[in-house]
C-alpha positions in Angstrom: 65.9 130.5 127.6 68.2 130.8 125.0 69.6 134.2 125.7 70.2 132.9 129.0 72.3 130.0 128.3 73.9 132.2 125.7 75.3 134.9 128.2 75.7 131.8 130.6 78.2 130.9 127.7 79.8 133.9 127.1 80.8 134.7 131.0 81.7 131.1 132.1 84.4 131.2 128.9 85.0 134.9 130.1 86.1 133.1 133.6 87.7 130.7 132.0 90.1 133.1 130.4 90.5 135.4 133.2 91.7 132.3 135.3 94.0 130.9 132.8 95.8 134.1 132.6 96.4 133.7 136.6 98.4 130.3 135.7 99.8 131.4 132.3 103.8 130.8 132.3 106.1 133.2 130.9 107.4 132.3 126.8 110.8 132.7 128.2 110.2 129.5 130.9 108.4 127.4 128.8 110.0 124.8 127.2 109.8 123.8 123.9 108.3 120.2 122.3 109.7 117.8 120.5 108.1 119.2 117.0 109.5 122.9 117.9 113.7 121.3 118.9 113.3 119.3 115.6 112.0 122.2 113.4 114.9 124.6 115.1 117.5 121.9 114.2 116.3 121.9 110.4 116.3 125.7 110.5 119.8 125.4 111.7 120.6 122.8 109.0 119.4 125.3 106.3 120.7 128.3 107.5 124.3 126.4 107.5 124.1 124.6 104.0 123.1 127.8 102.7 119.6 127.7 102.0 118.4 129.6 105.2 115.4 131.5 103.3 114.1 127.8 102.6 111.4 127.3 105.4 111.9 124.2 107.5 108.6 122.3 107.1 109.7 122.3 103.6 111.7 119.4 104.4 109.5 117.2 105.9 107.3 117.8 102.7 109.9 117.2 100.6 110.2 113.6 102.3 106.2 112.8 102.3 106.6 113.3 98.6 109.5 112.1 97.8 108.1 109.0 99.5 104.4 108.9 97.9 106.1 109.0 94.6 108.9 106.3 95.3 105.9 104.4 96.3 103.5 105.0 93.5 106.7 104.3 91.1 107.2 100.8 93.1 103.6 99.5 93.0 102.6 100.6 89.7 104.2 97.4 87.7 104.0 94.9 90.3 100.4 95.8 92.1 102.4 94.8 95.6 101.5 97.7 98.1 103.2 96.6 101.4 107.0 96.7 99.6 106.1 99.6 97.6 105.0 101.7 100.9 108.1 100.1 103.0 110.4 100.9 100.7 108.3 104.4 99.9 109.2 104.8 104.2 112.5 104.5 103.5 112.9 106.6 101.1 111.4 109.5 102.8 113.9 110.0 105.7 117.0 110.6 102.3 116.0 114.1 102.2 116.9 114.5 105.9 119.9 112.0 105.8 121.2 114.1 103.1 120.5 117.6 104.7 122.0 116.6 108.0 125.2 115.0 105.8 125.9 118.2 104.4 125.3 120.7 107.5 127.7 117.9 109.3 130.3 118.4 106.1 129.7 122.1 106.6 130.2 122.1 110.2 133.5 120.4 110.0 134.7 122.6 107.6 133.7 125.6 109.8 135.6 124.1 112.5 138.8 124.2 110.6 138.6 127.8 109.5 137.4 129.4 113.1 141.2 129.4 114.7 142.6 131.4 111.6 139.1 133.3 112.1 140.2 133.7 115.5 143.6 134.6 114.4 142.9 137.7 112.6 140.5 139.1 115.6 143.5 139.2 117.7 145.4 140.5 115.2 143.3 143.4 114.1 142.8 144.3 118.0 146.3 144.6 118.6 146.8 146.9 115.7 144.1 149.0 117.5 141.1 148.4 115.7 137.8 148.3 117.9 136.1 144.9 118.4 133.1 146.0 115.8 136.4 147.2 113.0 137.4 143.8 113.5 134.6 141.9 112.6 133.7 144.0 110.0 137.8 143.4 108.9 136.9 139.3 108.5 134.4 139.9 105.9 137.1 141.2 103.7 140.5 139.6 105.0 138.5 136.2 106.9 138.2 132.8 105.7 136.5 132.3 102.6 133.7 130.5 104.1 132.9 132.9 106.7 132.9 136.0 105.0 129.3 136.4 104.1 128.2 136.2 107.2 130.3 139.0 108.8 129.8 140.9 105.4 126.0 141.0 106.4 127.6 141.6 110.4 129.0 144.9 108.7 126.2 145.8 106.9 123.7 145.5 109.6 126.0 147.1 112.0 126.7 150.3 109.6 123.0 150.6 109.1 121.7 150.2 112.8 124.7 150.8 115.1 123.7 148.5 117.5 126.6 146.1 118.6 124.5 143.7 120.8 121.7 143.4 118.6 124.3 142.8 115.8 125.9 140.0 116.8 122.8 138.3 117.8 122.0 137.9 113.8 125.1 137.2 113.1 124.6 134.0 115.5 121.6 133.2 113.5 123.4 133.4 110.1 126.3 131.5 111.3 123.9 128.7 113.4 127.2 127.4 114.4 128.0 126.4 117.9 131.3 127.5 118.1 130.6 130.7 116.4 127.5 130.8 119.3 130.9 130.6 122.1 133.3 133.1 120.0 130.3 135.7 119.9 129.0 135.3 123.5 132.6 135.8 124.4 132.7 138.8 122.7 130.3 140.2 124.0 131.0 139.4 127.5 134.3 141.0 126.6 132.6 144.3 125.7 130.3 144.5 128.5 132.5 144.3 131.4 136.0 145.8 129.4 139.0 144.8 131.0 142.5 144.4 128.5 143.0 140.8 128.2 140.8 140.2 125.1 144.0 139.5 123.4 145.1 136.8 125.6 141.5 135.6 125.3 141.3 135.8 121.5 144.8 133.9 121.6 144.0 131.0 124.0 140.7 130.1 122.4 142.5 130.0 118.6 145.1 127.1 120.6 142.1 125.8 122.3 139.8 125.1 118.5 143.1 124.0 117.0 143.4 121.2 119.2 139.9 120.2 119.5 139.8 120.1 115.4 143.0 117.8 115.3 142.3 115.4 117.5 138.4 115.2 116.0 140.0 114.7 112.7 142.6 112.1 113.9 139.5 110.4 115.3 137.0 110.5 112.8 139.6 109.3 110.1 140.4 106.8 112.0 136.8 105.3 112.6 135.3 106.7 109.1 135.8 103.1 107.2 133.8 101.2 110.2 131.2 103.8 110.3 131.3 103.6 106.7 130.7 99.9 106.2 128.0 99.4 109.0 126.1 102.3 107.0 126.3 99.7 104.0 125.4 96.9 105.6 122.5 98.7 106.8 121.1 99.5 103.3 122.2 96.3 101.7 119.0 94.9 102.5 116.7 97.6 101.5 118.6 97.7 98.2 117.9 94.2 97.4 114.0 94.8 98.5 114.2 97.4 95.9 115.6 95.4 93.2 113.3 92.5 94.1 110.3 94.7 93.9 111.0 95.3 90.1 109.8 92.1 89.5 106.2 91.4 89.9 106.3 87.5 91.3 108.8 88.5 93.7 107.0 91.5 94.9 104.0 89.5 95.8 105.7 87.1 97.8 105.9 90.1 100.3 102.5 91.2 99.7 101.4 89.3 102.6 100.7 89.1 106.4 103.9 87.0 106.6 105.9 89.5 104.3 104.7 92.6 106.4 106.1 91.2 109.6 109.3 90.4 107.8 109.5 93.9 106.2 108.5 95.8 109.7 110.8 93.2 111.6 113.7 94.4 109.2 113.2 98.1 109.7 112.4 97.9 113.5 116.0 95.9 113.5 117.8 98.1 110.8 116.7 101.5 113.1 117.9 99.7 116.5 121.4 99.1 114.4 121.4 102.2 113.3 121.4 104.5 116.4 123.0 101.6 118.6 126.3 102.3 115.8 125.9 105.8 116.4 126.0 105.7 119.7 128.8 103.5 119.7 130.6 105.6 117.1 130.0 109.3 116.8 132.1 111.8 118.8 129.9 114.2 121.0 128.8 116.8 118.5 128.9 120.2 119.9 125.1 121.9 120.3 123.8 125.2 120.2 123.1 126.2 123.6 123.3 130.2 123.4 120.9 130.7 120.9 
């Protein structure tokens, strides 16, 4: 009896996989969760601050901690837990506040550099260099900021001789959008051929000038309001944290009545939060052609 259930076992799972490879959908058409877009948009974070050999799950457990600690720190003299963990919650999301800060920083800076990038393409194909010469060319004569990656470009490309491949991790050292549109292009321009990558080369440096001027006119413009709502959003918190130093005052929030104040305030300070940004960031540019 048992054998038999046992083989009954074994061929209805059999079954079961032979029909769920009918209905299984190619990697390429799936799309991917939530978890997988937010761990990509770490990796991307990394890779442009310059720590790309830093996995990205160690951010997340770089906040937990950072958090647990904050909040151990907090309740140790004053014995309140709910501030201690709210302002422990807090705490946690600096790590990525800070990472996504510096890729933006970084970002911006990139965007300033990719016209004269841009520049000396052009100029090293009109003095007859092929397109693969000139890349290799930018990480000796580029910008200063761009010139490890297409050092590593060069390097891979001398060692494998494979163009397309090539540029494909130089897109993932970069993990820049408009780097992602200046190498598709290039490649497009390979492909097919054709004698108008100059006028192509030339159009898109006029094209990244004037999108970086006007984004910089803009975001100097709005910086101090963006600036001040950011401080009237931590205001609060910061006074929570001071209060919390001080064991009678911590207690007062050690309560049911404290706990719906504290939540109420966060649930209010995150509606704030992304209502300002949505109000006030310029459309960031995503990587599509990854």
């Amino acid at each position: 009896m048992t054998d038999g259930a046992f083989l009954g076992l074994i061929a209805g799972l059999g079954l079961l996989a032979i029909w769920w490879s009918m209905w299984e959908q190619d990697e390429q058409q799936r799309r991917p969760g939530p978890l997988v877009n937010v761990m990509d948009r770490l990796r991307d974070d990394l890779v442009v601050v310059g720590l790309g050999t830093v996995p990205p799950v160690a951010v997340p457990a770089l906040s937990i901690g950072l958090g647990l600690v904050v909040a151990a720190a907090l309740w140790a003299p004053s014995g309140a837990v709910i501030p201690a963990l709210a302002l422990g919650a807090v705490v946690s999301v600096l790590p990525v506040v800070l990472l996504r800060s510096a890729a933006r920083r970084r970002t911006t800076a990139l965007r300033e550099v990719w016209p004269e990038a841009v520049d000396h393409l052009a100029s090293a194909v009109r003095a007859g260099l092929s397109l693969p010469e000139a890349l290799v060319q930018l990480g000796r004569k580029g910008p200063e900021e761009l010139q490890p990656a297409f050092v590593e470009f060069g390097r891979d490309y001398q060692a494998r001789g494979d163009f397309a491949s090539s540029l494909d991790r130089l897109k993932v050292r970069l993990a820049d959008p408009v780097g992602d549109r200046i190498v598709e292009a290039l490649r497009i321009t390979r492909d097919v051929g054709g004698t108008d990558l100059g006028v192509l080369l030339r159009t898109l440096s006029t094209f990244l000038r004037e999108d970086a001027r006007t984004r910089a006119e803009l975001e100097a413009r709005q910086s101090w309001t963006v600036n001040a709502a950011r401080l009237a959003l931590a205001a609060p918190w910061i006074v929570l944290a001071l209060m919390s130093t001080r064991p009678q005052a911590a207690q007062a929030y050690d309560t049911p009545a404290g706990l719906v104040m504290i939540v109420a305030g966060g649930a209010v300070s995150v509606v704030a939060y992304r209502v300002m940004l949505m109000i006030a960031r310029l459309p960031q540019d995503e990587r599509v052609l990854r």
